[in-house]
N, C-alpha and C positions, 0 to 999 in steps of 0.2 A: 534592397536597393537594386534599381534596375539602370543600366547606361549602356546606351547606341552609340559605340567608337568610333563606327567607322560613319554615322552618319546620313545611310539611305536606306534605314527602316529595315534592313535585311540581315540584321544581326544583332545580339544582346548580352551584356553580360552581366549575368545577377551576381548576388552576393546576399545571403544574411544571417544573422546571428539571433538565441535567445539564450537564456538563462531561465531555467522552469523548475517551480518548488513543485513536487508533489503534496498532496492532501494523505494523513494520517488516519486511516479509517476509525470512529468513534470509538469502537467495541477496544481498540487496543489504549484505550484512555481508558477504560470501563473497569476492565480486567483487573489492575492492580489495586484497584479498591472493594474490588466483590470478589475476588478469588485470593485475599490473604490466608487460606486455613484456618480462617476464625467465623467468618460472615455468613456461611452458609455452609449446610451439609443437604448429604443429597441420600436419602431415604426413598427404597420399592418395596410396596407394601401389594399383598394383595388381599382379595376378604376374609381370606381365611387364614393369615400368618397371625403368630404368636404376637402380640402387642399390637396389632394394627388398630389404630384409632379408628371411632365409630365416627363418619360426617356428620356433623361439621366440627369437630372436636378438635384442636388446637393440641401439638407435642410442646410441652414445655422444653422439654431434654427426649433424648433416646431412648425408646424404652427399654429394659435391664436384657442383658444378655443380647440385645444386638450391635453388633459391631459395625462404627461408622465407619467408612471409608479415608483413607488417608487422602487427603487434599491436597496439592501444588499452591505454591506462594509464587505469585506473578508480581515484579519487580520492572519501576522503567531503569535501565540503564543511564550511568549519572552524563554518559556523553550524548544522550539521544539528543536527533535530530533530524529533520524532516531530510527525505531522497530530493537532490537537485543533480540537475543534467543541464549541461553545456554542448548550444549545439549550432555549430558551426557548418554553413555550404555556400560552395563556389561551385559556377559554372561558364559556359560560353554555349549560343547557341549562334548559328550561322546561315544563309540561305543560300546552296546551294548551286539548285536549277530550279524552274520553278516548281512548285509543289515536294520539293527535297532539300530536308537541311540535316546539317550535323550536328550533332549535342555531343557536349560534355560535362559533366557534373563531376565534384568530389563532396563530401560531408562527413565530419568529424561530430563523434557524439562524447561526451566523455559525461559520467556519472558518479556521485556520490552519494554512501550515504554511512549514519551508522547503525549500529545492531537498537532493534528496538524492544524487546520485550526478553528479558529471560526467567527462565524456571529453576 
């Protein structure tokens, strides 16, 4: 919102307001369903380790005597919810002399959010 008080184009005083959701990047949707400690393990093989399957040969399970890696369970938190920010500004601006004027601005931002992913 923009309003001339005084009238003769040489002055103004703004104001405005939003309310803005952030976006949840996909990958943190993704996580809790592909990284429960069950869905996947993560085997390095090279061509010459003990059990390393021959291309194109398919591991049904681990081969004996190699040790998987312990895995993180990614969990959404029961309070999740997208980051929102409130944002608030006021100013005055004024003309001077000519080619000189005075500004003033204030803006208030204030943000929320909650925890979104933990391990």
């Amino acid at each position: 919102m923009a309003w001339d008080p005084w009238s003769d184009n040489k002055g103004v005083v703004r104001a405005n307001a939003g309310y803005f959701f952030s976006r949840t990047p996909a990958l943190l949707f993704v996580s809790p369903f592909t990284s429960n400690g069950k869905a996947q393990h993560q085997l390095t093989f090279t061509p010459t380790s003990a059990g390393a399957p021959r291309f194109p040969a398919i591991l049904p399970q681990p081969p004996t005597g190699v040790a998987t890696p312990r895995t993180d369970a990614n969990v959404f938190a029961g309070s999740f919810d997208n980051a929102r920010t409130l944002q608030l500004s006021a100013g005055t601006e004024r003309e001077l002399l000519p080619n000189r004027a005075w500004e003033s601005t204030t803006s208030m931002r204030r943000a929320s959010s909650s925890s979104v992913c933990s391990t």
